[in-house]
DRENTORNU-951583 format. One record per residue (C-alpha): residue in three letters; chain; x, y, z. Coordinates in pm, 1 decimal. Example, Ala and Ser with C-alpha at 12.3 -4.5 7.8 and 13.67 -1.06 7.14 Angstrom:
REM DRENTORNU-951583
resn: ALA	chain: A	u: 1230.0	v: -450.0	w: 780.0
resn: SER	chain: A	u: 1367.0	v: -106.0	w: 714.0
This chain:
REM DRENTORNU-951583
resn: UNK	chain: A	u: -5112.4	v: -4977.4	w: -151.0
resn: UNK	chain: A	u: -4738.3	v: -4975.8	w: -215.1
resn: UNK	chain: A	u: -4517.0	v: -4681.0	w: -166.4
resn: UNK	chain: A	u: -4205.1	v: -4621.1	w: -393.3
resn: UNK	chain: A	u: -3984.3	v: -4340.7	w: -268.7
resn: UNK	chain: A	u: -3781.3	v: -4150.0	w: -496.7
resn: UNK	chain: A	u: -3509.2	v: -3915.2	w: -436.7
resn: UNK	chain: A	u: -3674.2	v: -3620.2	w: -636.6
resn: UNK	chain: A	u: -3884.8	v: -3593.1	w: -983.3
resn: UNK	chain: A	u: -3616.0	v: -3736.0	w: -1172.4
resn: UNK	chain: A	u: -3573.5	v: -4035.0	w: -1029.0
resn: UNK	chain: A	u: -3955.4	v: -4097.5	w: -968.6
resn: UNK	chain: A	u: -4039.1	v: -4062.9	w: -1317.5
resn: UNK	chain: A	u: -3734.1	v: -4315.7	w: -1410.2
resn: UNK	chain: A	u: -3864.7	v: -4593.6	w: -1120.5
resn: UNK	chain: A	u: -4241.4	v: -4490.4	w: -1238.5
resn: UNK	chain: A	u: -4137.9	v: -4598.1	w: -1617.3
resn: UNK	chain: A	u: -3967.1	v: -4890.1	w: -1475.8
resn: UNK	chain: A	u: -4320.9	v: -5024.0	w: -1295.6
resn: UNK	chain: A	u: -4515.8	v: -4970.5	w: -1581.0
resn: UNK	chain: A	u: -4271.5	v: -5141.9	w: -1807.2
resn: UNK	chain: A	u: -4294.4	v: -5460.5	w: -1574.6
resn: UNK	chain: A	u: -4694.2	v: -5438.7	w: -1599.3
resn: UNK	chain: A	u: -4743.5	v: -5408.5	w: -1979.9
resn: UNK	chain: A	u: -4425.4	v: -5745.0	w: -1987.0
resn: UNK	chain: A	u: -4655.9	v: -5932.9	w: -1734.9
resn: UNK	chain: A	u: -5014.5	v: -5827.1	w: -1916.0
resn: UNK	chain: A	u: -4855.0	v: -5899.0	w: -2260.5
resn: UNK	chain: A	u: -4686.3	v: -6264.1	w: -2162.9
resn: UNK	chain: A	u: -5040.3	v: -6387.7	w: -2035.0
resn: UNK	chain: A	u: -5320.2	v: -6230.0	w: -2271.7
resn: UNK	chain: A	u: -5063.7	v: -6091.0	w: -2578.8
resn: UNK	chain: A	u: -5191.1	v: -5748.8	w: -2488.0
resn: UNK	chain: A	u: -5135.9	v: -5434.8	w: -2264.6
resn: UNK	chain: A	u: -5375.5	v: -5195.1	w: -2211.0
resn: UNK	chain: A	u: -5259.2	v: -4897.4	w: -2031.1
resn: UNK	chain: A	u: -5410.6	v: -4530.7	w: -1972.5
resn: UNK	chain: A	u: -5208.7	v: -4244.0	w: -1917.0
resn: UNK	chain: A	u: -5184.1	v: -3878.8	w: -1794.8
resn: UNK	chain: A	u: -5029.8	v: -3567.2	w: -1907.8
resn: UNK	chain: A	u: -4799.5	v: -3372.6	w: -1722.9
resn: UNK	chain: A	u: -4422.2	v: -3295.2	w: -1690.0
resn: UNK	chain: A	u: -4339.9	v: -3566.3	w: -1463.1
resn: UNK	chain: A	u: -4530.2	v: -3826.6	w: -1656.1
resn: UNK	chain: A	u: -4367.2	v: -3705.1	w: -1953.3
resn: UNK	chain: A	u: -4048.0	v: -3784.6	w: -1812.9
resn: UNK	chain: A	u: -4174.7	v: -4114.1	w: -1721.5
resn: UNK	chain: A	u: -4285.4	v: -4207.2	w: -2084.2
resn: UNK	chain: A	u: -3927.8	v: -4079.8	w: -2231.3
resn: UNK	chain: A	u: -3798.8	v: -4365.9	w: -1991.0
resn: UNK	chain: A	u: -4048.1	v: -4599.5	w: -2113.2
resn: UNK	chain: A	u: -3946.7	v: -4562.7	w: -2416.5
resn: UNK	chain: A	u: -3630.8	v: -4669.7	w: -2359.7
resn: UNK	chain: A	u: -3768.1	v: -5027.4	w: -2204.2
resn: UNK	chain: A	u: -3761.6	v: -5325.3	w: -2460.8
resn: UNK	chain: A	u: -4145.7	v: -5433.7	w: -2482.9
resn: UNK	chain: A	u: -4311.6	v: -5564.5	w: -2715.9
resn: UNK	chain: A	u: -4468.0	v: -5237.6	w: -2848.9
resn: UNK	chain: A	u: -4673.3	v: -5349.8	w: -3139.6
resn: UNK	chain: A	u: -4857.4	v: -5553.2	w: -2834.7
resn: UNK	chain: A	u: -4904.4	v: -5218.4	w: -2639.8
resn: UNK	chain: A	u: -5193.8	v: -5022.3	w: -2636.7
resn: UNK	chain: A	u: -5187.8	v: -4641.6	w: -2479.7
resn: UNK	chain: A	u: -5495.5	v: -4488.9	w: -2388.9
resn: UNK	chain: A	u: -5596.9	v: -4153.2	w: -2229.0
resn: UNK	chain: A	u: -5671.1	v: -4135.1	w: -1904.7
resn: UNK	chain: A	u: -5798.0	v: -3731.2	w: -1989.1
resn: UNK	chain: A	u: -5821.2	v: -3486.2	w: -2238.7
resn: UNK	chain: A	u: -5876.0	v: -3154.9	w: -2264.0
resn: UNK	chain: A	u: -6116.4	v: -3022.7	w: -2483.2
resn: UNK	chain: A	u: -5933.8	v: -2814.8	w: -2739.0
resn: UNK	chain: A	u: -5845.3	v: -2858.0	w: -3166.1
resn: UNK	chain: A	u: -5590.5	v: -3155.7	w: -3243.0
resn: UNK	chain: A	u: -5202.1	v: -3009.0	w: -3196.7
resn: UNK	chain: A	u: -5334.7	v: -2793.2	w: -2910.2
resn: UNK	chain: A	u: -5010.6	v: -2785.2	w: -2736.1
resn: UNK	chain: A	u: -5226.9	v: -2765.0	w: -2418.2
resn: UNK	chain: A	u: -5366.4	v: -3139.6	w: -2504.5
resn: UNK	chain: A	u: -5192.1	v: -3457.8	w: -2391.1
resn: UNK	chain: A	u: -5255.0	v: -3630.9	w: -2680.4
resn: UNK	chain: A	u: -4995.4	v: -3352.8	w: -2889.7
resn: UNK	chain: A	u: -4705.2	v: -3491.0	w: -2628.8
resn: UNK	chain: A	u: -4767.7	v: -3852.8	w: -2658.4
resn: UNK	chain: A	u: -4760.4	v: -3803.0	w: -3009.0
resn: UNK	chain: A	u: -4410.2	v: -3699.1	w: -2979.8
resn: UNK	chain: A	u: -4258.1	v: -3907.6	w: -2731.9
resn: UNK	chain: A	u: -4434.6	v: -4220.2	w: -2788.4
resn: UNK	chain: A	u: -4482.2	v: -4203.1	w: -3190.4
resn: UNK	chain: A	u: -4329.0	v: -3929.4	w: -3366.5
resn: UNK	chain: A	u: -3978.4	v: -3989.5	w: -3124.7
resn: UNK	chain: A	u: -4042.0	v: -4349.0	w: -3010.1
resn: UNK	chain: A	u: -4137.4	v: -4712.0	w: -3082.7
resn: UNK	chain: A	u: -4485.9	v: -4723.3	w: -3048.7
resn: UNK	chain: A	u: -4722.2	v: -4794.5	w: -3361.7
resn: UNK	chain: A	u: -4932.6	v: -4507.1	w: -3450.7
resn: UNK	chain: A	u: -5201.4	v: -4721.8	w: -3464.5
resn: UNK	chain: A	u: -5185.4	v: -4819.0	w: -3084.2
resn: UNK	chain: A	u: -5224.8	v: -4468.2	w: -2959.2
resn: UNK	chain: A	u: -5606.8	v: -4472.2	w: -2829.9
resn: UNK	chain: A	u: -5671.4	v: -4090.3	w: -2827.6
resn: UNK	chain: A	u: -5966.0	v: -3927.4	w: -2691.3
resn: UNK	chain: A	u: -6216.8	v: -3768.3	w: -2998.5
resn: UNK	chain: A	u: -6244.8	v: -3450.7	w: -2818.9
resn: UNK	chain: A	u: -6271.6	v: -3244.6	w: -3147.5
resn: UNK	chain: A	u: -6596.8	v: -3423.8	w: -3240.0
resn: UNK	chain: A	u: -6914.8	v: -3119.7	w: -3220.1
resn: UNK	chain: A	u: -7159.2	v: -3405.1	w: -2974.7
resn: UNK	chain: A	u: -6896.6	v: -3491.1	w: -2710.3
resn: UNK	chain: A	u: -7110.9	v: -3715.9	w: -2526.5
resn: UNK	chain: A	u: -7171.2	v: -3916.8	w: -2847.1
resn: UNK	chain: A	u: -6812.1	v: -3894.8	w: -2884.7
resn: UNK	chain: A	u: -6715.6	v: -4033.2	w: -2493.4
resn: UNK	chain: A	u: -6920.7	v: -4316.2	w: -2606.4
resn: UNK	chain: A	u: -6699.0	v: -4431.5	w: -2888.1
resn: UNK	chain: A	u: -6423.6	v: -4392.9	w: -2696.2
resn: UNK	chain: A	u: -6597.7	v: -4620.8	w: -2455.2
resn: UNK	chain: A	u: -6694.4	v: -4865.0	w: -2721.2
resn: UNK	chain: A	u: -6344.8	v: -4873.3	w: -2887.4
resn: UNK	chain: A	u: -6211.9	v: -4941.2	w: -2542.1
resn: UNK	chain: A	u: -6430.9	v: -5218.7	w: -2459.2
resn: UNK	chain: A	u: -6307.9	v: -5373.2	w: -2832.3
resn: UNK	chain: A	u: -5953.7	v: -5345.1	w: -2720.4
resn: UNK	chain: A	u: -5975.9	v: -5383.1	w: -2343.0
resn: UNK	chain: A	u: -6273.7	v: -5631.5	w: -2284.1
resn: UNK	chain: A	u: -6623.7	v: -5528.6	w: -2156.0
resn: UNK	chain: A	u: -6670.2	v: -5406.8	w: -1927.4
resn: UNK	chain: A	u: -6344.5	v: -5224.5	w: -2023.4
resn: UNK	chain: A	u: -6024.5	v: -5290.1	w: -1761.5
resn: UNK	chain: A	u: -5710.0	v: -5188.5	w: -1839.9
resn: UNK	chain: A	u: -5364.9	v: -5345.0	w: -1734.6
resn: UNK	chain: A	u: -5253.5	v: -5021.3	w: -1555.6
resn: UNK	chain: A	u: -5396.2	v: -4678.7	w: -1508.9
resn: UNK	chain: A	u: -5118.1	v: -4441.0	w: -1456.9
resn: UNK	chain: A	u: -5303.0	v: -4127.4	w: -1195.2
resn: UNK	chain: A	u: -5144.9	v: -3791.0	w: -1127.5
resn: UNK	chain: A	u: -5297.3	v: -3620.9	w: -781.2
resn: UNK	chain: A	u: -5378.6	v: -3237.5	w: -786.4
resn: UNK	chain: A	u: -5345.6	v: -2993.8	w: -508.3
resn: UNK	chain: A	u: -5711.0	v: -2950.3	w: -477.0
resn: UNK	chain: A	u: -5742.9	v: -3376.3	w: -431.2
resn: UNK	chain: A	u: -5869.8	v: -3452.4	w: -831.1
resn: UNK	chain: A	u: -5744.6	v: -3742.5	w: -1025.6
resn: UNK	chain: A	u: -5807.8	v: -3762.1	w: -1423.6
resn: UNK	chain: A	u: -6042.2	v: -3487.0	w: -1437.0
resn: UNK	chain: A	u: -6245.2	v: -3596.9	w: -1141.2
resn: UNK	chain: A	u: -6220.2	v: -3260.7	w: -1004.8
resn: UNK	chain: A	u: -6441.1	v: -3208.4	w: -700.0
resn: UNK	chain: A	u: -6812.5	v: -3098.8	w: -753.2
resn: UNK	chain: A	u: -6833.0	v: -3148.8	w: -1092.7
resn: UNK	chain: A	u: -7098.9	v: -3462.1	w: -1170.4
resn: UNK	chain: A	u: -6819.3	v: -3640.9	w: -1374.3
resn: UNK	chain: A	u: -6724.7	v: -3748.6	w: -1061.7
resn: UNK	chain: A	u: -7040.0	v: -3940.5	w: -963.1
resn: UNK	chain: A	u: -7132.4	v: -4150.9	w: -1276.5
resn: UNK	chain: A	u: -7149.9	v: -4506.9	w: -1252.9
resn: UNK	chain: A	u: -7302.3	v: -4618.5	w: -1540.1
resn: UNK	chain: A	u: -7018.2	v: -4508.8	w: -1790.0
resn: UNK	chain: A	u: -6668.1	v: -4567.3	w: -1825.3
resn: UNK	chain: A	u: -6585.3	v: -4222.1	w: -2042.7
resn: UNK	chain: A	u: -6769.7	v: -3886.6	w: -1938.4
resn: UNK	chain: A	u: -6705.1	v: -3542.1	w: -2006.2
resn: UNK	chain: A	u: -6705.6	v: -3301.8	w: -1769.0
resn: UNK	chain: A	u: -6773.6	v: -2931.6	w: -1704.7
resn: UNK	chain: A	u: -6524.1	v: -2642.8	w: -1745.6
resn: UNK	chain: A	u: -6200.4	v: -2667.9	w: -1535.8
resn: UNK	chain: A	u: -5900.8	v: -2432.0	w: -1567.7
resn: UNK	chain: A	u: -6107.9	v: -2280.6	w: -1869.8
resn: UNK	chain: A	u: -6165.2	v: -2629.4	w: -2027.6
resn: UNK	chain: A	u: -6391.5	v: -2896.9	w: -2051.6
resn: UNK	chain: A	u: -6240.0	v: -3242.1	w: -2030.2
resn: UNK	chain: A	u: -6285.6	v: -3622.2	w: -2133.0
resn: UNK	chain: A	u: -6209.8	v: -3818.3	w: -1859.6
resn: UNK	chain: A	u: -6231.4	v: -4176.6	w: -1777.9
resn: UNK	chain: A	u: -6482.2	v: -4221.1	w: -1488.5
resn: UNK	chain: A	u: -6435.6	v: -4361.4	w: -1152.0
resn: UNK	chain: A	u: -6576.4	v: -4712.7	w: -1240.7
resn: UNK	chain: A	u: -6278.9	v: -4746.7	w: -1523.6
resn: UNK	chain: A	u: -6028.3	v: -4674.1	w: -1272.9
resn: UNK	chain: A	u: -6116.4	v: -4865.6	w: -987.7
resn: UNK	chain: A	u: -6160.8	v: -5174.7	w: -1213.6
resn: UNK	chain: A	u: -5821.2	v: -5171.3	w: -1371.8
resn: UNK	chain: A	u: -5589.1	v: -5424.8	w: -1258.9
resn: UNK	chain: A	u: -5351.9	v: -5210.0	w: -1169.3
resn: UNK	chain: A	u: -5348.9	v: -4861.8	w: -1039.1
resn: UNK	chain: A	u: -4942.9	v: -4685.6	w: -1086.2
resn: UNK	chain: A	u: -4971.9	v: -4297.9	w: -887.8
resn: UNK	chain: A	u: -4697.3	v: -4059.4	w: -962.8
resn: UNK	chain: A	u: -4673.2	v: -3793.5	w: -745.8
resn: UNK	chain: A	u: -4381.5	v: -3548.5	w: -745.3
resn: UNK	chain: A	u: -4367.8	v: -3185.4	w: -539.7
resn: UNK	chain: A	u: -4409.3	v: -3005.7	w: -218.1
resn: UNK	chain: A	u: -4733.5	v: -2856.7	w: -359.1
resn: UNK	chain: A	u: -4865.2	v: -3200.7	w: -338.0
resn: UNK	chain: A	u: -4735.0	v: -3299.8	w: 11.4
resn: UNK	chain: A	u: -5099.8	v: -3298.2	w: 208.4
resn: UNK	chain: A	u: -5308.5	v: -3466.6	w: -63.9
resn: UNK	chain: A	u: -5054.5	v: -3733.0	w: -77.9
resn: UNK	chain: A	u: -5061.0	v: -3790.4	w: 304.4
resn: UNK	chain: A	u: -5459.3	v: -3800.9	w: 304.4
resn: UNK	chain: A	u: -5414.7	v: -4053.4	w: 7.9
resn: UNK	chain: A	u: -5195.9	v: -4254.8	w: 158.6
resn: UNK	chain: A	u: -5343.7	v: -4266.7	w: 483.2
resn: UNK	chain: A	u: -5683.1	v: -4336.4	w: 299.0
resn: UNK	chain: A	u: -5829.3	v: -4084.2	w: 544.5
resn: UNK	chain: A	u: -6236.6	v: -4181.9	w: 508.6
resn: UNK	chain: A	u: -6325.4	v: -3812.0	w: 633.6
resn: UNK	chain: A	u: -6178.4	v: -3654.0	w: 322.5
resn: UNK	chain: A	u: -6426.7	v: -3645.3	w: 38.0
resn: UNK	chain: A	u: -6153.2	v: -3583.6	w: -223.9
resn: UNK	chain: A	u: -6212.5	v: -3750.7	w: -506.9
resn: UNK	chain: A	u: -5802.8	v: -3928.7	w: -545.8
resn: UNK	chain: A	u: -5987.6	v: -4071.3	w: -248.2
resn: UNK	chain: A	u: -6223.2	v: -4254.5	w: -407.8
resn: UNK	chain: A	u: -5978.4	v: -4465.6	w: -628.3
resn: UNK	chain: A	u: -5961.1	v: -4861.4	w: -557.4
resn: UNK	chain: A	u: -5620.9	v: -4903.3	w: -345.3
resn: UNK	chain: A	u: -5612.2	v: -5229.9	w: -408.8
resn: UNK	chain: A	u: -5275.8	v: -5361.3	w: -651.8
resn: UNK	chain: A	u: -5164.8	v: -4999.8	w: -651.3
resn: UNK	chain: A	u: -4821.4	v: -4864.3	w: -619.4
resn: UNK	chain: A	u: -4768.9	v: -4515.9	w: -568.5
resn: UNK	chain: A	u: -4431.9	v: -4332.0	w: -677.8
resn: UNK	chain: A	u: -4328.9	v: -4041.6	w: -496.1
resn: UNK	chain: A	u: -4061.4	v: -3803.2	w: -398.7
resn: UNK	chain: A	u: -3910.2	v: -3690.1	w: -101.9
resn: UNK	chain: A	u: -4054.6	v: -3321.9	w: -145.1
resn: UNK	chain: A	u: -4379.6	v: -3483.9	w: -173.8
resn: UNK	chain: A	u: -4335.8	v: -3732.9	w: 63.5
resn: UNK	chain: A	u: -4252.6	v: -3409.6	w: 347.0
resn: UNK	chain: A	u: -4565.8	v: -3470.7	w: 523.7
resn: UNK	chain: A	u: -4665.0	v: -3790.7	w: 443.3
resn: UNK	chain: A	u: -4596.1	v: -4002.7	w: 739.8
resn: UNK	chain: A	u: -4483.5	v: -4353.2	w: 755.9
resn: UNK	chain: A	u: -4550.6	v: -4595.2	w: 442.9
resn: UNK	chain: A	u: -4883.2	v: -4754.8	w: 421.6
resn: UNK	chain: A	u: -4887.5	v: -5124.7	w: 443.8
């Protein structure tokens, strides 16, 4: 696990954009493909308006969902309505290559299954993507892997959906997809986050938080100095 400090949320969004530029150059130059998932949330937001900015080869780039919540397309709560925006509508990715989740279908476990079988046509089978891009909550979840909800303990899928959280259910990409991706890019921004990001760095075994549970292997983690308050020294 690789630490990136940043100076505050600005700047780790801006270095954040900057890593997963280099991945998606690197993935494209030796299969002529990326295949990154996302997350919502200001800071990644940020990041993506700096990706943006990067000169890849976007009609090579494929952006999947890492989550979704469950709610009708334009939903301003739903990821999917920003990376519309700043990716599509307001950048230089194809329409085409924006993977979103089909959380408006009526059978969503039918539906988390062919999101699992277009991934696998895109990003091999079993599916493993170039870079996952993770966001860590105060209460430890990643995606939404939130703790005690069974999402968190399949195995045999690679797209679940889980029960309500904040009021919503969500589509989430399961443990299995995660830990198998090449890459694994944390961005992690805010004194609200400061302990969960010093038990994930640290890797601390006794915590059974599920951020914890994410392959640290070829994984760099972005953060800021607010988060970083209580983090201790950088892993190895």
């Amino acid at each position: 696990m690789r630490l990136i400090r940043a100076a505050d949320d600005a700047e780790a969004a801006a270095l954040a954009a900057g890593e997963l530029a280099a991945a998606c150059r690197a993935a494209v130059d030796e299969r002529g493909i990326a295949v990154v998932a996302v997350s919502g949330g200001e800071t990644p937001w940020r990041m993506l308006e700096h990706l943006r900015d990067h000169a890849l080869p976007w009609e090579h780039v494929r952006v999947a969902q890492v989550d979704e919540r469950v709610a009708p397309r334009g939903d301003p709560r739903r990821n999917l309505t920003r990376l519309e925006q700043l990716l599509v509508a307001e950048g230089p990715l194809p329409g085409g290559n924006l993977l979103a989740m089909p959380v408006e279908a009526g059978d969503l476990t039918r539906a988390a299954a062919r999101y699992q079988q277009l991934l696998e046509r895109i990003a091999g089978c079993p599916v493993t993507f170039d870079v996952v891009q993770l966001g860590l909550g105060v209460d430890g979840h990643t995606a939404s892997l939130v703790p005690g909800d069974a999402a968190l303990d399949v195995v045999d899928r690679d797209v679940a959906v889980t029960g309500g959280y904040q009021g919503l259910r969500r589509m989430t990409l399961t443990l299995p997809a995660l830990n198998r991706a090449r890459h694994r890019l944390w961005l992690v921004t805010g004194a609200a986050k400061s302990p969960r990001l010093a038990e994930l760095l640290a890797g601390s075994p006794s915590v059974g938080l599920p951020a914890l549970r994410v392959n640290r292997a070829h994984t760099t983690v972005v953060a800021d100095e607010t988060a970083l308050a209580t983090a201790g020294p950088s892993p190895g």
